[in-house]
C-alpha atoms as one frame of an Amber mdcrd trajectory, in Angstrom:
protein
 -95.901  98.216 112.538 -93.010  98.235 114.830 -91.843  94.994 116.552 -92.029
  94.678 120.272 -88.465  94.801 122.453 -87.571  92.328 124.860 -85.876  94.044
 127.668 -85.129  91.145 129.630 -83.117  92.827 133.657 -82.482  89.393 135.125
 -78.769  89.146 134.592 -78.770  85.025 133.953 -81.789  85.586 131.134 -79.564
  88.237 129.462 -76.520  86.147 129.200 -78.548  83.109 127.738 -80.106  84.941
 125.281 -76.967  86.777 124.199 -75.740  82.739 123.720 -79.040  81.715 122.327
 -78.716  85.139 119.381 -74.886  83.694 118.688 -75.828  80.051 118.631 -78.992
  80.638 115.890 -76.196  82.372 113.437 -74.397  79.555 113.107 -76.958  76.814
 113.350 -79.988  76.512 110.520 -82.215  73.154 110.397 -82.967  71.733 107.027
 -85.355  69.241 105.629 -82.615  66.692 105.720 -81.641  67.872 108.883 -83.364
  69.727 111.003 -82.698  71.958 113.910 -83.790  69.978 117.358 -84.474  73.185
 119.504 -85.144  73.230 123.434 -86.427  75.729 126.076 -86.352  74.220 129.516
 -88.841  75.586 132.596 -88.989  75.434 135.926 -91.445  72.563 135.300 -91.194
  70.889 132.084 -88.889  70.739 129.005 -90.350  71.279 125.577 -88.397  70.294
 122.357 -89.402  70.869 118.786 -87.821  69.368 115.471 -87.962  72.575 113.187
 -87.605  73.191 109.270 -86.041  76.672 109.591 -86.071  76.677 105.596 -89.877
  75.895 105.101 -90.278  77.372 108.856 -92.433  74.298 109.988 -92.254  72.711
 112.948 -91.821  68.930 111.878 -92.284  67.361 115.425 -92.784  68.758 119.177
 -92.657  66.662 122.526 -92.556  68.015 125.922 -92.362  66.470 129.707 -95.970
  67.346 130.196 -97.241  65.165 127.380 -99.396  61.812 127.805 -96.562  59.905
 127.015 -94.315  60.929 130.085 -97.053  62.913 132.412 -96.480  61.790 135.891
 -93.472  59.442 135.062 -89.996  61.580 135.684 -91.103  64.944 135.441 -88.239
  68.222 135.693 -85.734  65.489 136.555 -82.813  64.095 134.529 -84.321  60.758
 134.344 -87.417  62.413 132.501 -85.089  64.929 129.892 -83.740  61.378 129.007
 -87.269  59.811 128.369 -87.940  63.124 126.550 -85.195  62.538 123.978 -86.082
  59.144 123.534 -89.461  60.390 122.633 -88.582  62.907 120.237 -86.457  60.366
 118.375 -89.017  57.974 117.934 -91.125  61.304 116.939 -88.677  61.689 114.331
 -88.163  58.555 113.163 -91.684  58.400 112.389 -90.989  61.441 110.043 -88.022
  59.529 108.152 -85.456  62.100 110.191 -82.331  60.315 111.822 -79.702  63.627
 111.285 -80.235  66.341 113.646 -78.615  69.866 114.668 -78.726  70.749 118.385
 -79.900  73.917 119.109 -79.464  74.074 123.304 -81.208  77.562 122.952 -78.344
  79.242 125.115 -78.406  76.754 127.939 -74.943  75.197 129.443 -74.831  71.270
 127.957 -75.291  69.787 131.577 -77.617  68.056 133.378 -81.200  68.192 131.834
 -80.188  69.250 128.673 -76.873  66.620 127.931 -79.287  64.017 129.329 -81.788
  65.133 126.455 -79.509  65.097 124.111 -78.348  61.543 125.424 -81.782  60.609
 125.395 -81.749  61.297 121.627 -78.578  59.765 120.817 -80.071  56.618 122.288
 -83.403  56.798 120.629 -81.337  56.509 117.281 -80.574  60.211 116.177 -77.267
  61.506 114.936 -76.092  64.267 115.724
């Protein structure tokens, strides 16, 4: 059974995933440290702690979640709360190291305040 192509026209979709493909080369989670992926909407931000060995998904937060519904939202302030949340997700799980997987963003704005976020909440990058 053949796999489906993405043809992706948008110009600003094709350079992010030609950064995303180069970034996941280099960068593997692991039990001991897994791979802290994002994908960032118009709306939310969604973040998942992921196992690539085992492929499992360890942990997952977003903005739209109880926790942070209605609070900050799409905004910087709420990426930050979001990070804070996935490290106390983690630490629940016995994880404190982390890889960064920005998923071919640029680290500014939503995502460096996620990852600040993190850093706060306790995990090392």
């Amino acid at each position: 059974m053949a796999t489906k192509i993405r043809k992706h026209t948008n110009p600003k979709q094709v350079i992010r995933f030609k950064h995303k493909r180069k970034i996941r080369g280099k960068v593997e989670g692991s039990p001991e440290r897994p791979r802290l992926s994002v994908f960032r909407s118009n709306k939310q931000i969604y973040v998942q702690l992921i196992d690539d060995i085992a492929g499992k998904t360890l942990a997952a937060a977003s903005t739209a979640d109880e926790e942070l519904k209605g609070k900050a939202g799409k905004t910087i302030e709420g990426a930050k709360q979001l990070g804070l949340l996935i490290a106390k997700k983690a630490q629940a799980k016995t994880v404190d190291k982390i890889v960064f997987d920005r998923s071919g963003y640029l680290y500014h704005g939503r995502i460096k305040a996620l990852a600040d976020g993190a850093r706060e909440g306790g995990l090392k990058f």
